[in-house]
C-alpha distance (Angstrom), angle and dihedral (degrees) to the residues before:
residue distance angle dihedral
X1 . . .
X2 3.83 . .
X3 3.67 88.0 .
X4 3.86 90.0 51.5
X5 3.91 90.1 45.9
X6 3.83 94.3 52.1
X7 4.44 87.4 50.9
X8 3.51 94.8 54.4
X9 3.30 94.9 37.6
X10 3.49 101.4 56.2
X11 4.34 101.1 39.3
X12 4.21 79.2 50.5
X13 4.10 82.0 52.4
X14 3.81 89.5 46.6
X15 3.60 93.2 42.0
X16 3.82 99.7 48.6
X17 4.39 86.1 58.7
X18 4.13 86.9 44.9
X19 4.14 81.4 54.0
X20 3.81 88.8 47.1
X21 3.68 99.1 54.4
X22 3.57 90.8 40.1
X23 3.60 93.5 56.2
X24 3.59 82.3 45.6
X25 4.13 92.0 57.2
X26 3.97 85.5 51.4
X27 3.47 94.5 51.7
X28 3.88 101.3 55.9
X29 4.17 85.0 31.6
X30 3.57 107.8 -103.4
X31 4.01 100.8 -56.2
X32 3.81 113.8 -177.5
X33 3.48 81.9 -110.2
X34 3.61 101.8 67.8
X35 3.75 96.7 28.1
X36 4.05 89.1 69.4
X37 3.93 96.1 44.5
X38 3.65 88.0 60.9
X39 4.03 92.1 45.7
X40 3.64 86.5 43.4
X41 3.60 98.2 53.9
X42 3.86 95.5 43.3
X43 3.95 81.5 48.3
X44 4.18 101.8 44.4
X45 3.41 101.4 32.2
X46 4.25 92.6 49.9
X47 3.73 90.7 51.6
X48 4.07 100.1 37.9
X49 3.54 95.7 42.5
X50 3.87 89.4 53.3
X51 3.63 97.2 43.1
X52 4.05 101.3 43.3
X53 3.38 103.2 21.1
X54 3.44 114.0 36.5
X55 3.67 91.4 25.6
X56 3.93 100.4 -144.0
X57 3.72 126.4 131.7
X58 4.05 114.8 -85.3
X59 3.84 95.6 -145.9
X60 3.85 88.7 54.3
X61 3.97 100.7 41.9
X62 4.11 82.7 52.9
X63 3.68 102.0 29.2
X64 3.39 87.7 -119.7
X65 3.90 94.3 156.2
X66 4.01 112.0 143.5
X67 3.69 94.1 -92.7
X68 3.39 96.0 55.7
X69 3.67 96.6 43.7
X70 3.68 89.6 51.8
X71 4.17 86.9 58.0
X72 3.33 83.6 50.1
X73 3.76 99.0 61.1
X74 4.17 89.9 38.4
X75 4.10 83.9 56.9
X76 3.70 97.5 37.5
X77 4.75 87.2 51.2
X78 4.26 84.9 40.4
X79 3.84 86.5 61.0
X80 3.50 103.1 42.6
X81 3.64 86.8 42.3
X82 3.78 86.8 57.2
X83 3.67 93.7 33.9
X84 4.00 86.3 56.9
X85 4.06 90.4 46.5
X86 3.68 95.2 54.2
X87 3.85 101.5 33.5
X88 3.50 109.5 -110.5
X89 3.58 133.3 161.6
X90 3.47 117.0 169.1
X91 3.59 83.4 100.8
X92 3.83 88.3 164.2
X93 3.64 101.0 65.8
X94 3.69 97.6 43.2
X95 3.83 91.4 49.3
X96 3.31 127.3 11.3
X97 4.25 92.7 36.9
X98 3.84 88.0 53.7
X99 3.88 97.9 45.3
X100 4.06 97.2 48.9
X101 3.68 92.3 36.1
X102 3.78 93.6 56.7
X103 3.68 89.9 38.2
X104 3.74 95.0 60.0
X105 3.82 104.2 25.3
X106 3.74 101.7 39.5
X107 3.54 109.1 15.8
X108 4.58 97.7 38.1
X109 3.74 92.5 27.2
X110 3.57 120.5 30.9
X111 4.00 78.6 36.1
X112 3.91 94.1 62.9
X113 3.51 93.5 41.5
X114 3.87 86.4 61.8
X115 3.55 93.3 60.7
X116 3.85 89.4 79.4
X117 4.07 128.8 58.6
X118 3.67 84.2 -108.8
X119 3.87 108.5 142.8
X120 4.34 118.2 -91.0
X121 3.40 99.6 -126.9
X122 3.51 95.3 38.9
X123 4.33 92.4 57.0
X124 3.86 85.4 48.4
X125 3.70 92.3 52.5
X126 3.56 95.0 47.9
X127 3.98 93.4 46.3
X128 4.15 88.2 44.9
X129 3.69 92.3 57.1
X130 3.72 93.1 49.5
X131 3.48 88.0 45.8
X132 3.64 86.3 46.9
X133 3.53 100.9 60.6
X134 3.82 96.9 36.3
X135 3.84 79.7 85.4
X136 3.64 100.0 52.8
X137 3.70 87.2 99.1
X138 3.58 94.8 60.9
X139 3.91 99.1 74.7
X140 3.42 119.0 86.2
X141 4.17 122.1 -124.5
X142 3.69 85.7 -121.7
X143 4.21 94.7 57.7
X144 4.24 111.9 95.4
X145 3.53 122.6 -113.3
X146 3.93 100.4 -90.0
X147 4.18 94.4 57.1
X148 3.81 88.7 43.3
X149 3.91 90.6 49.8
X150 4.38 87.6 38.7
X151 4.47 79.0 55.8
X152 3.91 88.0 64.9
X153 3.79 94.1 28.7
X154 3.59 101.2 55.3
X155 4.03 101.1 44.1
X156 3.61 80.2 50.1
X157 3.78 100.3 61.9
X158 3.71 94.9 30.5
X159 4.48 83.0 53.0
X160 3.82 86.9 45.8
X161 3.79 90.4 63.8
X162 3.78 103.3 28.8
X163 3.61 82.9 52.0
X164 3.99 85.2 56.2
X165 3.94 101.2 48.5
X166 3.70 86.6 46.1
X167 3.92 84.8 58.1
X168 3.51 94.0 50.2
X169 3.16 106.0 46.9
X170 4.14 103.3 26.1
X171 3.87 81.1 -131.3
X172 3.91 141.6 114.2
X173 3.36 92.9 -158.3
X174 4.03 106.5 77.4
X175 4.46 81.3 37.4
X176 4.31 77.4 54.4
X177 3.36 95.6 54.2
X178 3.88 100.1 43.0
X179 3.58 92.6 36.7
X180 4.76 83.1 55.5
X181 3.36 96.8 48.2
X182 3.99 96.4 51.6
X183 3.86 87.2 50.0
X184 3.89 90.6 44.3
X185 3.78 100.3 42.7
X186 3.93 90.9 50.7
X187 4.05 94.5 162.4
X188 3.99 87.7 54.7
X189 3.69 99.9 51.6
X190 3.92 95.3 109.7
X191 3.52 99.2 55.9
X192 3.90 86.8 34.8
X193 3.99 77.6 59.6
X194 3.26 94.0 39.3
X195 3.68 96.2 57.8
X196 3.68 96.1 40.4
X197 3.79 91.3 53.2
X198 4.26 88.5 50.0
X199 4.33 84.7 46.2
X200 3.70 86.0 52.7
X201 3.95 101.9 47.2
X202 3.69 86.3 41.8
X203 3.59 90.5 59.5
X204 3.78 99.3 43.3
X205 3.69 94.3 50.5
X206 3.86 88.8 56.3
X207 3.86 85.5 49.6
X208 3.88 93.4 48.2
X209 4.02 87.3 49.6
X210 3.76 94.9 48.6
X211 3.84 96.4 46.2
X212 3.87 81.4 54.2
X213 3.37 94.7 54.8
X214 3.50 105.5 43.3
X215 4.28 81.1 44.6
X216 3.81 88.7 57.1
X217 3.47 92.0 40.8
X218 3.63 100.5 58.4
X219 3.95 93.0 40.7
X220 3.66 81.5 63.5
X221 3.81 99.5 48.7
């Protein structure tokens, strides 16, 4: 329990400066400047904190094994390949948001939560609410009530299953990927939503039914 304490405790602490220099981008409206501080941080402080202070391998907290790395190059050409096709240029948020933000949320956080028995679902919920409200400062004063709500709403879905694949497969690559293509495809995020959110009830269902089992099979025994 201490242990578990100490986790949360500690990606909350690293989360709460994130939040500062965020609010700190918004403030002086998103300068260059700002915007790589926060992409630094999320960046730096995943990979030093993991290396010299929690002494454990980098290429096994981020599944960073050769393989994987590889797929992440392959994913990484794909886009720009697309990005090229179609014209786009916000580079940045395609890229370089996806990469850090799966490096720190999924791959630092949700990965030191899972050093404790703490329940799945309840690590990814806790990372996909911080992940969540990272974005609040992305909506504009201007925007009405239902887009600044779809800000928090959104990230929070989109967390929920990141926060999955990265379970699964103890990688940020596959999180990458899905994490890319909802940034790339920007008129298909609803029904990219839409299907994430039916992926991730499918799957907890399936969990609910096989905790029940096992429940009513060990009552029995």
């Amino acid at each position: 329990m201490q242990s578990l304490r100490k986790s949360v405790g500690a990606i909350v602490l690293l989360w709460s400066v994130l939040m500062f220099l965020l609010f700190f981008h918004a403030v002086f409206g998103r300068q260059k400047i700002t915007d790589f501080l926060s992409y630094g941080y999320m960046l730096v402080t995943s990979f030093l904190l993991t290396k010299f202070v929690e002494k454990r391998d980098i290429t096994e907290r981020f599944g960073l094994q050769r393989n994987n790395v590889l797929g992440l190059l392959v994913v990484i050409y794909l886009g720009l390949t697309v990005a090229h096709y179609f014209d786009i240029s916000d580079l940045p948020l395609i890229f370089f948001a996806p990469l850090n933000e799966e490096i720190f949320f999924r791959g630092y956080m949700l990965g030191t939560l899972s050093k404790s028995n703490y329940d799945k679902w309840k690590r990814i919920l806790l990372t996909s609410v911080l992940f969540a409200l990272a974005h609040i400062f992305t909506y504009h004063s201007t925007y009405p009530l239902d887009k600044v709500a779809w800000t928090i709403f959104a990230p929070f879905i989109g967390g929920m299953f990141f926060g999955f694949l990265y379970m699964q497969s103890k990688t940020i690559l596959w999180c990458f990927l899905a994490h890319m293509l909802y940034n790339l495809f920007s008129s298909y995020r609803i029904s990219m939503l839409i299907l994430y959110l039916f992926i991730l009830l499918g799957v907890l269902l399936k969990d609910i039914v096989e905790s029940r089992q096992e429940t009513d099979i060990s009552s029995k025994l």
